[in-house]
Structure formats: structure tokens, C-alpha cells
N, C-alpha and C positions, 0 to 999 in steps of 0.2 A: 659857170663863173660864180663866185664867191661875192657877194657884197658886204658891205657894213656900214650899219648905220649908227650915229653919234648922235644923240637927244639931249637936248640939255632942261633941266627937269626944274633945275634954280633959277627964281627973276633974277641974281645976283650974276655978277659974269666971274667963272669958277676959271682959275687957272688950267691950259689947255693941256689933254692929256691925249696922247695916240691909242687909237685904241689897239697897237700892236702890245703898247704895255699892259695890255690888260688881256686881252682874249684873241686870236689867231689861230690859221690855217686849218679849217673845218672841209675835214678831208673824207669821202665817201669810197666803199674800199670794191662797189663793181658798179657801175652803170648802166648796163646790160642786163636788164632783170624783166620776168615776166610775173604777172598778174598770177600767180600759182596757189596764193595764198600760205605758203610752207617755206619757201627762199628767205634766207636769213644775211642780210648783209653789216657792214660795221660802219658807222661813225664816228670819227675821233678828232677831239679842238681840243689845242693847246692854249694853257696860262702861263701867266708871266711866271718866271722861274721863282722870280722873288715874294708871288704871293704868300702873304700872311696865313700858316697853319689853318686858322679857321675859314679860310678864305679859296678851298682851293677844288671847289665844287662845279659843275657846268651844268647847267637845266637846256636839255635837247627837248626839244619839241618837232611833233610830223602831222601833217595834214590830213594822214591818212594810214595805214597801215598799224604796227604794234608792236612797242619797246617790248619783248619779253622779261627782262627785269623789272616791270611795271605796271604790265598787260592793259596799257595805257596807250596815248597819244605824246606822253609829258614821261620826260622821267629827268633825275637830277642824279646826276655821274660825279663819285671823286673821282679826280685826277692824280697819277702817279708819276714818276717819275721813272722815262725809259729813255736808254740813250742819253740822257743827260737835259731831258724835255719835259714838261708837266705837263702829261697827256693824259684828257679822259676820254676811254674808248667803252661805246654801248654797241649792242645786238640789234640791230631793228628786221622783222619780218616782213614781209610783201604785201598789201592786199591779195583782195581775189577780184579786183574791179580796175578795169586798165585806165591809169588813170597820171598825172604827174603832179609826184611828189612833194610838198613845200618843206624845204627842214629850216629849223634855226636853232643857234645855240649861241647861250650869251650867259655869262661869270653867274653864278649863285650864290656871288656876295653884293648886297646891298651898296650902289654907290651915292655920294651924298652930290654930286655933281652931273655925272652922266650914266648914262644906261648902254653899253656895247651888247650890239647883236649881229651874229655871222649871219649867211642866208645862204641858201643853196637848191637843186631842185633834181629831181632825178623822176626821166619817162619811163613811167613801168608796164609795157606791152602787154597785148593779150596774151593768155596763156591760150595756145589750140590745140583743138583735140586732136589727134594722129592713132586713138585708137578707142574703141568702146565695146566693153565685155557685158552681156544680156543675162541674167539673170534669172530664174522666174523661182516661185514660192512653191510650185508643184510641175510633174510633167508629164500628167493627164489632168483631163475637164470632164465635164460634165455636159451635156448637150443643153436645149430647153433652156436656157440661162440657169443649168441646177449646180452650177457652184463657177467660182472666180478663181484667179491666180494672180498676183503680183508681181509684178513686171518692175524689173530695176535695173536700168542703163547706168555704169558707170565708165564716164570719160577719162580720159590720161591724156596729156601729150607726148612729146616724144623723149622725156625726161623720166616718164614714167612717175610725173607731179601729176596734181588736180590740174582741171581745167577752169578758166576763168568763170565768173556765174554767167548766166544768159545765154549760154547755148543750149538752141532749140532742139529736139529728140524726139521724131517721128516711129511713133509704131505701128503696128500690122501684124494682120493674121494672114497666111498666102498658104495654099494647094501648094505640093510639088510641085503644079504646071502651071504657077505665078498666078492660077486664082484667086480673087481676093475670098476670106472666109467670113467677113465683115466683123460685126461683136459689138459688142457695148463695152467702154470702159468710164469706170469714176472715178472719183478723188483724184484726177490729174495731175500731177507735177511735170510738164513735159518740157522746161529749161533748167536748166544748171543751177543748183544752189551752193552753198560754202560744201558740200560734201562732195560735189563736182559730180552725183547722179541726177539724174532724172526717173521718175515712178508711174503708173500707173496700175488699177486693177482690170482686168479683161475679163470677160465673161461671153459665152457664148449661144447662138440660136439652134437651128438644124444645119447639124454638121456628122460627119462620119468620118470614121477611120483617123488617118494624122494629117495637119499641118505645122509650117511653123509659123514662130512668133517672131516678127525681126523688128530691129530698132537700125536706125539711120540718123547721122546727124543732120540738120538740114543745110541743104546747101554742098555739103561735101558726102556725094551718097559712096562712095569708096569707103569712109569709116561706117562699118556696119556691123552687126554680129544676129546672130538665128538659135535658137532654140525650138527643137521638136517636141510639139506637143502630141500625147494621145489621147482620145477621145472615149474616155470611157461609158458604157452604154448603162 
């Protein structure tokens, strides 16, 4: 739902103005959007037709996310003339944090009586993972902790987009015959950041022959992937 609000900015009492004469129908162009961080949807509010040449500007603002003409929160839009309407239509991209929306957009000419601003809100859902491809930096080790490999889980969902940040990414070293092979790993990243991977490095104790390495999301062990290591002596 669309609000507007009318402030009146003068102690004097200024003759009443609509604010459909001034700025109107602040129209969002999907509603259905996830937290992906890369989905790009459009905003567009109309001016009065008879705004004045220097007058015919709209300053969009969002709570969250990123005007790419702006690489901002704020960006100020001319408006054009389509279908016979002074429309100004912006880009805005998604976060990567599920979260809802706040937009406004209101004239970016100076008025000497009142201030119009549209409002509007859009829920933008998690992005979930539905798939995760494993990684690793090499695919042999070394026994005795005498060298490491890095490990990188990246997530997708079923868009084949990022996944939202904060999901968690369990990994493991396992025998063929679901032994665990245990290990050390450091530098941890094991939730989701803006790259929509998760990292760590592994390193190993007394171990022989191969294992692999598998990464799991948590909570949904069906998204999984394995890489074989060998153990070089």
C-alpha cells in the first residue's frame, strides 16, 4: 500500500495543494524477490505533467539494498516523459540480508509550503541454498599436519543466484567407510558472506591412503558435495 504524507514546513497557513499535483503512483515493478544480493528490480513515480523544466527530478531513497546508478541508498532520478506521463524510473538491486524494504520518493524541487513523500515497502526473502559445489586448493596432503589445503564451499540456490549471508557450512574429513579422518582446520569462515562461500583450511594428523573432504549445509544435509583427497606420504 502506497502512503503520503503532507508536512507543512511554514508557521503561515500556505494555500492547499494535493499532493497528486505534485508527485504520484510510486510503483514497484516485482514484489517477489529474494535476498540474492544480484536481483535488480525498478521503481518508478510520477510528476505532475506541468512541472516546471527545472523541476522535474524525484530523489528515491531505500532502507536497504543499492540504487546501482548511485551505488548508494539515495539516488535523484529525472523524469521523462512516456505515454504521455512524467515518469522517473531507477534500478534498485536486492540485498543479501532478508529483510523488508522501506522505499520513498518525493519531487527534488524545493517547495516553499510543503514537503510530498510517497512510501512503500517490499519483503525480500531468504535466498536458500539448493546447491553447493566443494572446492579444494590441492587434492593430495601431507600426513603429520605437513601441509594444509583450502577448502571453499560455494552456495547457489535454485536460480543458480548467491545465497543469502549466514548460512552455516559444516565440513569433514570421512574413510570411504564414513570414518571420520578428524584434522585441524584454521582461519574459519564457515557462514555465508556477500560471496555466498564459506572457507576453511584443513590439515591433517596420521592418516593413509584417501579420504574425502565433504562440506554440508547445516540443517539441510541433502545439499552436500565431496572431494577426494590423496595422501601423500
Amino acid at each position: 500500500m502506497i502512503l503520503a504524507s503532507a508536512a507543512i514546513l511554514w508557521g503561515c497557513k500556505p494555500t492547499p495543494v494535493n499532493i497528486s499535483n505534485v508527485i504520484t503512483n510510486l510503483s514497484i515493478s516485482n514484489r517477489n524477490v529474494v535476498a540474492d544480493g544480484t536481483t535488480v528490480i525498478y521503481l518508478s513515480a510520477q510528476l505532475n505533467n506541468q512541472a516546471d523544466a527545472g523541476k522535474q527530478s524525484v530523489i528515491f531513497t531505500a532502507s536497504a539494498g543499492t540504487f546501482p546508478g548511485a551505488k548508494d541508498t539515495t539516488i535523484t532520478q529525472a523524469a521523462v516523459y512516456s505515454n504521455g506521463a512524467l515518469v522517473a524510473t531507477v534500478a534498485w538491486q536486492v540485498p543479501q540480508q532478508a529483510v523488508t524494504v522501506h522505499f520513498k520518493a518525493t519531487s527534488a524541487a524545493p517547495s516553499p509550503h510543503q514537503n510530498f513523500v510517497l512510501y512503500d515497502s517490499v519483503k525480500v526473502s531468504s535466498s536458500v541454498p539448493s546447491q553447493i559445489q566443494l572446492a579444494t586448493s590441492a587434492i593430495t596432503i601431507k600426513p603429520a599436519w605437513g601441509s594444509e589445503i583450502l577448502l571453499t564451499a560455494t552456495l547457489k540456490n535454485s536460480q543458480n543466484n548467491n545465497v543469502s549471508t549466514g548460512y552455516k557450512v559444516n565440513f569433514g574429513g570421512f574413510y570411504p567407510d564414513g570414518t571420520s579422518v578428524g584434522g585441524t582446520y584454521r582461519a574459519v569462515r564457515d557462514t555465508t558472506d556477500m560471496t555466498s562461500t564459506a572457507i576453511a583450511y584443513y590439515s591433517v594428523g596420521t592418516v593413509t591412503g584417501s579420504f574425502y573432504v565433504k562440506c554440508s549445509v547445516a540443517g539441510t544435509p541433502v545439499v552436500r558435495d565431496s572431494v577426494l583427497i590423496n595422501v601423500s606420504q
